[in-house]
C-alpha positions in Angstrom: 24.9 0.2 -30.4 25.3 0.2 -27.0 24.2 -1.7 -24.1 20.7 -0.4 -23.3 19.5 1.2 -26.7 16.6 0.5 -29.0 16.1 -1.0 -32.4 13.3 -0.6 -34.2 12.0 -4.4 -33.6 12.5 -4.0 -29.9 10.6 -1.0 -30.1 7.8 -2.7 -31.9 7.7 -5.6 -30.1 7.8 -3.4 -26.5 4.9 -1.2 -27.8 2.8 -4.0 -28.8 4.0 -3.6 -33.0 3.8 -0.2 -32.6 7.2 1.4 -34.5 8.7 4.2 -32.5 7.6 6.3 -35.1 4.4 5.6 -35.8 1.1 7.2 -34.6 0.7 6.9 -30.3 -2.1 7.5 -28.4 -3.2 10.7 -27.4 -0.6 11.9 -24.8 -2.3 13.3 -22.1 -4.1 10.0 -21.7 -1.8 9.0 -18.7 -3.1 12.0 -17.0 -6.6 10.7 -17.0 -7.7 7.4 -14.7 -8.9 4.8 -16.9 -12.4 3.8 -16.8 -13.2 1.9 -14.0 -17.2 1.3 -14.1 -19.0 2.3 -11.1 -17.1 2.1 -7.5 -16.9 -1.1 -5.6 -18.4 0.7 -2.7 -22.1 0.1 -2.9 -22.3 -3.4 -1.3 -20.3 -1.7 1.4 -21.2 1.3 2.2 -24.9 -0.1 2.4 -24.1 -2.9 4.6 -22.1 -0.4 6.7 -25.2 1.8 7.2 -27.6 -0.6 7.6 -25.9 -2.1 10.3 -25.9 1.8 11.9 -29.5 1.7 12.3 -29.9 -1.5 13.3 -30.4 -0.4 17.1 -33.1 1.9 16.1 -34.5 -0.9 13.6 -34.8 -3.6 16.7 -36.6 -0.5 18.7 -38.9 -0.4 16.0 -39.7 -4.0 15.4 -39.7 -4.7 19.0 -42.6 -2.0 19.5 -44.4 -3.4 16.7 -44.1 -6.7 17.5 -45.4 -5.9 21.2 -48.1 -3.3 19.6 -49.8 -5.9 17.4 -49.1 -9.4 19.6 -51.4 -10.6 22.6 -49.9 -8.7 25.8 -48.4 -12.4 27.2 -46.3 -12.5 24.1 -42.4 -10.4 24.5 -40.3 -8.8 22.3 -37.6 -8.7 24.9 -35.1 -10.1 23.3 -35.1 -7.3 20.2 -35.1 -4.7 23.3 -32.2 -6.4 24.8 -30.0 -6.4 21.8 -30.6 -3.1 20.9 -27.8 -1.7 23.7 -25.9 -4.2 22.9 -25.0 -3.6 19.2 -25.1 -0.1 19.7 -22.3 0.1 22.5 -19.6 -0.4 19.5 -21.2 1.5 16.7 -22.0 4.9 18.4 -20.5 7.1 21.3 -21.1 7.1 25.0 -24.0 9.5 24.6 -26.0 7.5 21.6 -25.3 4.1 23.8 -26.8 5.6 26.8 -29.6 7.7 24.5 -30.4 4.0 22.4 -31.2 2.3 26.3 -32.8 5.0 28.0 -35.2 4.4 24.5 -35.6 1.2 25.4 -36.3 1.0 28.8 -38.9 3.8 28.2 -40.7 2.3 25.4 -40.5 -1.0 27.1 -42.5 1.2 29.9 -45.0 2.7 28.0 -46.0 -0.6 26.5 -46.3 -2.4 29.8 -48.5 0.6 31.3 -50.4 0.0 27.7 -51.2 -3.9 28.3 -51.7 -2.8 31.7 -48.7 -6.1 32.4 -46.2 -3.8 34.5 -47.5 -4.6 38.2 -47.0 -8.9 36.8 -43.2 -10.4 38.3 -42.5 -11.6 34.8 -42.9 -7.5 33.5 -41.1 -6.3 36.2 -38.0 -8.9 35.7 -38.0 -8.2 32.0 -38.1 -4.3 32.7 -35.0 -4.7 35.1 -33.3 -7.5 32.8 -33.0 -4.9 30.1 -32.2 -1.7 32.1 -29.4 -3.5 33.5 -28.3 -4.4 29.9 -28.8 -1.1 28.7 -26.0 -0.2 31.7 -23.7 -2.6 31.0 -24.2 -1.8 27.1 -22.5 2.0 28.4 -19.8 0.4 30.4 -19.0 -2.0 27.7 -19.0 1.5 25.2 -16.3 2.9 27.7 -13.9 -0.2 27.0 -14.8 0.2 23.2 -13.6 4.0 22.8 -11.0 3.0 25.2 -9.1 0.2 22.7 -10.0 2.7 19.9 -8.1 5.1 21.3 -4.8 3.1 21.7 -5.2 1.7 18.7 -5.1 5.1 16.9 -1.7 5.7 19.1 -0.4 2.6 18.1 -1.0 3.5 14.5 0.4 7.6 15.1 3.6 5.4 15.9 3.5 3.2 13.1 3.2 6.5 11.0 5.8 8.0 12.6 8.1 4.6 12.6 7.3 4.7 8.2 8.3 8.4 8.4 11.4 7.4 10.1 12.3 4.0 8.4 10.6 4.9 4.7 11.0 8.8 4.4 9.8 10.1 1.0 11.6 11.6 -1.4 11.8 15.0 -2.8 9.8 15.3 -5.7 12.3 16.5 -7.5 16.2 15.8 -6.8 19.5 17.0 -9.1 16.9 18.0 -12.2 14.8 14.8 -12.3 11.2 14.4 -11.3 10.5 11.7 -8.2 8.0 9.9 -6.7 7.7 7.2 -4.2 4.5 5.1 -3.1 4.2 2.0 -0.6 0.8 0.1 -0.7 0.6 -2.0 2.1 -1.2 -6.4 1.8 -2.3 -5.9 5.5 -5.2 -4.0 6.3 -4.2 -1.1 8.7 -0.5 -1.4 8.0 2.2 1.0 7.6 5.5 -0.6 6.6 6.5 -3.9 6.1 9.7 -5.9 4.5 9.7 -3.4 0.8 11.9 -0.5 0.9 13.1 2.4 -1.4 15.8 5.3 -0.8 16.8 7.9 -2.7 20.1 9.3 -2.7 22.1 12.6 -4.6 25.5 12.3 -4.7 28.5 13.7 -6.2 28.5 10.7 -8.9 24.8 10.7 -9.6 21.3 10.4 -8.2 21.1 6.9 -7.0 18.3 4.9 -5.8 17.3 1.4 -4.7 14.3 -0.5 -4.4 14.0 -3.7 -2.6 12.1 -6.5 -0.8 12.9 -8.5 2.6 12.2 -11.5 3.0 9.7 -12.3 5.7 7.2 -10.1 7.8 7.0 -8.4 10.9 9.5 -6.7 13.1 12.1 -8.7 12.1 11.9 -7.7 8.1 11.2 -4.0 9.6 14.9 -4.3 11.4 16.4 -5.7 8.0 14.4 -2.8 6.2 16.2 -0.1 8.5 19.7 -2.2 8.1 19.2 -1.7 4.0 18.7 2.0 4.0 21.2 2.8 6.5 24.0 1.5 4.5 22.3 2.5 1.3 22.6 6.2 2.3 26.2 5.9 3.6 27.4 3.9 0.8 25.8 5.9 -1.7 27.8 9.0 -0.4 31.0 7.6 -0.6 31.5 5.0 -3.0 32.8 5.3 -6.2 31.3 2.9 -8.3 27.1 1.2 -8.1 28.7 -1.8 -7.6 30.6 -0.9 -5.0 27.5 -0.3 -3.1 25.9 -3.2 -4.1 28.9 -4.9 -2.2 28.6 -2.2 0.7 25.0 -3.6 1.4 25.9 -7.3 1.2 28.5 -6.8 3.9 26.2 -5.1 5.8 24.0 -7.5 5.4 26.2 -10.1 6.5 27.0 -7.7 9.7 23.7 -7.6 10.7 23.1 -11.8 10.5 26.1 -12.6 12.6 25.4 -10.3 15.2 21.7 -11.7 15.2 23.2 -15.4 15.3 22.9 -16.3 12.3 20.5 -15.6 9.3 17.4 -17.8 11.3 17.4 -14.8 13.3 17.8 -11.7 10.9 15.4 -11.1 7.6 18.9 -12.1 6.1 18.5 -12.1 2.4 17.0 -9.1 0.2 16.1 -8.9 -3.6 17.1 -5.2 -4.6 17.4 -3.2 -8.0 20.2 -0.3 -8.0 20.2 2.5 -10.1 22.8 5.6 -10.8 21.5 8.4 -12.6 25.4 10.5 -13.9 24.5 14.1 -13.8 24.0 15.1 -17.4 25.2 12.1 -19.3 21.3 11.0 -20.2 21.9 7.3 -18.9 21.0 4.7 -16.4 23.4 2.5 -14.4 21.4 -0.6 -13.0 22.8 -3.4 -10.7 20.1 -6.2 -10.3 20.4 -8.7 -7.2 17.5 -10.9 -8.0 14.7 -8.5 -8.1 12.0 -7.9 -10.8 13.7 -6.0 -13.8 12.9 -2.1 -13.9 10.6 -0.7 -17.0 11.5 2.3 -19.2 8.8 4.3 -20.4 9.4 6.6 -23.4 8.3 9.9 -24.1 6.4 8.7 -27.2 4.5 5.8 -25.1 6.8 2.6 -26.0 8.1 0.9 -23.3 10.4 -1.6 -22.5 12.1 -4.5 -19.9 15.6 -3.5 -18.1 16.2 -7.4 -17.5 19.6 -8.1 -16.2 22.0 -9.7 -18.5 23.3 -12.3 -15.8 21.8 -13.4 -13.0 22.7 -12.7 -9.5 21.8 -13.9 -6.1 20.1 -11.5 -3.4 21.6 -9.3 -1.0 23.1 -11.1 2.2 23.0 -13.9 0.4 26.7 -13.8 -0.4 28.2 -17.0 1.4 26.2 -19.4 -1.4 28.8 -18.1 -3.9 30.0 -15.0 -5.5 29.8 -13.8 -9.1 30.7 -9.8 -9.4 28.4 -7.1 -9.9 28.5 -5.7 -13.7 26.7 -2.2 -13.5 24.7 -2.2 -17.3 24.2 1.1 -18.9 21.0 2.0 -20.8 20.4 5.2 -22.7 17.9 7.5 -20.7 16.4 10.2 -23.0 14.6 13.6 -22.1 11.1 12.6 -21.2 11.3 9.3 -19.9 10.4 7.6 -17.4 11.9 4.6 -15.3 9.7 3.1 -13.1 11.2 0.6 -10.2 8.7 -1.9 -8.1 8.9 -5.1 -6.6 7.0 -7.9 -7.1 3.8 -6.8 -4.9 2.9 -5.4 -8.6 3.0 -8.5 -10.5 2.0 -10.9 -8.2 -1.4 -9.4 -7.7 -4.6 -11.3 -9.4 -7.6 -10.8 -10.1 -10.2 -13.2 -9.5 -9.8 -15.4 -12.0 -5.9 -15.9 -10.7 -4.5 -14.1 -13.3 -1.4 -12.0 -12.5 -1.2 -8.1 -13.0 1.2 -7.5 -16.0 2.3 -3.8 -15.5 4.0 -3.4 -19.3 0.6 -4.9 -20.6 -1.5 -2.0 -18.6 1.5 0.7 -19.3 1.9 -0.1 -22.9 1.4 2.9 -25.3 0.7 5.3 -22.2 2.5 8.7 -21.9 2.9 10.3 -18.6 3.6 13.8 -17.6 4.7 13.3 -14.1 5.7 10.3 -12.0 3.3 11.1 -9.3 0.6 10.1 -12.0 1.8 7.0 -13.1 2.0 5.4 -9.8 -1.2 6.6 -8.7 -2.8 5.5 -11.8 -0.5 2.4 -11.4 -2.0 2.0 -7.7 -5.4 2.3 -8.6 -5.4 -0.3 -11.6 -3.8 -3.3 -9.6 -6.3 -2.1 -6.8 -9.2 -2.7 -9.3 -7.2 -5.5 -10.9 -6.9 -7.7 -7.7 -10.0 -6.4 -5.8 -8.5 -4.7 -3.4 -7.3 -7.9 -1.8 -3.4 -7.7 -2.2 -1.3 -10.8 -1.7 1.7 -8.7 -1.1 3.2 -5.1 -0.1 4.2 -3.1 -3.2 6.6 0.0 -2.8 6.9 2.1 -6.4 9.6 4.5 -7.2 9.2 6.3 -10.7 12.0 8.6 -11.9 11.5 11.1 -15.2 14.1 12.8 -16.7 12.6 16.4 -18.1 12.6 16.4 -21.9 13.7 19.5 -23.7 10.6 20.5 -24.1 10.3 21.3 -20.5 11.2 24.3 -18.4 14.0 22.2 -16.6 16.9 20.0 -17.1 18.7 18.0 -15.2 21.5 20.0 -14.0 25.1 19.5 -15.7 28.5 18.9 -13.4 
């Protein structure tokens, strides 16, 4: 047997005691999004539109308030905060439309009590025009810092494109697809990575994780790749360019004095897919092992036989790559991530388990497992991810499909 394929056993204890042969669920029901109850939206959604109106809601309790009190009492206060909370909810014109409402109503209900001609009337009527002025000015800076903010995230788009580019969805035969879910709430890219790469030896791919945040696991990020694509072209071997990125690794920390000021050390999973052999290569450098999922809905751990240390990380010690080769059948599915997946929890602090949630699942394109994959730890953790999760998912057509990845 070699390195890589299944007994039955294995198979029944990766499926849960399922035999490869035995009955599977329905196939198609990867395709479908599991059940997820009603939307976690209401709370929000209501709470967002209630805090809309609440301009027009002061207005209205404010005229209510002066309608039904003796005309010495005020509801000046509720006419002064109206302006206010609307200059960062609605544009120019409903800022300025919410304060000319007030001022008038504020009118009309002076001329009512028959109050406006009293110095205490006419300083509350100026008080809350001038609010209502300064309410449009303060508007101004509002759509102002919105408006570089949404530049500022154009160039973090743009900076993703450039640093994380996606993939073709399908490279040399196989079936790709890539997806980066971000901790930080209006973030683009952080410290995980993934590349793809066709060369003459096979399609090869990595995906990794930085350590740190910020600009400086960004600059590590782009260090990765770079070498990734270069190495991948032109060495002969996966382990070669497993070396290739730990000396440019290396590189990158001395010219940065020292690893204290470089992101110097990176977890990463390699993989080589030979044209037409129906295999795997995998190099692992510390980084959570890859799953296999089978055309018939078992699935299984790629762990790594013997440990290594992370990228850049080389100068601790140094133990040789060993590329291990596991069969890769028509139809299956090999799904790389890094540990954004499985350290999400739910409330309760238990951690996401993806071959749990994947168990017994068919497939039919990569594209669906990782959004259903993306949607389940969203629902799993609450939305409130710990850390960035990049997913890359690779299928190798079966025979049943129209086409095959291409022989040399």
């Amino acid at each position: 047997m070699r390195p890589g394929d299944v007994d039955d056993e294995g198979a029944a204890a990766r499926a849960g005691g399922r035999l490869p042969g035995d009955p599977v669920p329905d196939p198609g029901l990867g395709d479908e999004e599991p059940p997820a109850g009603p939307p976690p939206r209401g709370r929000t959604a209501y709470g967002r539109a209630f805090v809309h109106a609440l301009p027009v809601l002061l207005i209205v309790v404010a005229i209510l308030y002066d309608i039904l009190t003796p005309r010495y009492f005020t509801a000046g206060p509720l006419y002064t905060a109206a302006p206010l909370i609307a200059a960062p909810l609605y544009s120019r014109r409903g800022t300025a439309l919410t304060g000319v409402a007030v001022v008038v109503s504020v009118i009309g209900l002076q001329l009512g009590k028959g109050v406006i001609h009293y110095v205490d009337s006419l300083t509350e009527l100026i008080t809350i025009a001038t609010v209502a002025v300064l309410a449009v000015l303060v508007n101004g800076m509002v759509r102002r810092s919105s408006e570089r903010l949404v530049s500022v995230r154009e160039i973090a788009e743009a900076a993703q494109r450039a640093v994380l580019p996606e993939p073709a969805e399908r490279i040399a035969g196989f079936e790709i697809a890539v997806c980066y879910e971000a901790a930080q709430a209006d973030a683009f890219i952080g410290g995980d990575l993934y590349a793809v790469q066709d060369s003459a030896r096979g399609v090869r791919l990595i995906v990794g994780d930085v350590r740190g945040k910020g600009m400086g696991a960004v600059a590590a990020v782009a260090v990765v790749i770079g070498a990734f694509r270069e190495a991948a072209e032109q060495e002969a071997t996966l382990e070669a360019v497993a070396q290739r990125l730990e000396r440019a690794l290396a590189r990158e920390g001395t010219r940065r004095d020292g690893l204290d000021a470089f992101e110097g050390f990176t977890t990463a999973v390699l993989a080589e897919l030979p044209h037409g052999a129906g295999t795997v290569r995998i190099v692992n450098r510390g980084h959570p092992p890859p799953l296999l999922l089978y055309a018939d809905g078992t699935l299984g751990a790629l762990p790594a036989r013997e440990s290594a240390l992370p990228l850049g990380m080389g100068e601790l010690g140094v133990w040789p790559d060993r590329a291990e080769e596991v069969a890769f059948p028509g139809g299956a599915t090999l799904l790389l991530y890094t540990d954004g997946l499985t350290e999400a929890r739910d409330a309760g602090g238990e951690f996401y388990d993806p071959q749990t949630r994947l168990a017994g699942r068919v497939f039919r394109h990569p594209a669906t497992l990782l959004d259903t994959l993306a949607e389940d730890v969203r629902r799993h953790s609450g939305g409130g991810m710990a850390d960035d999760m990049a997913l890359l998912a690779v299928r190798r057509p079966g025979y049943g499909d129209h086409d095959h990845c291409h022989e040399p």
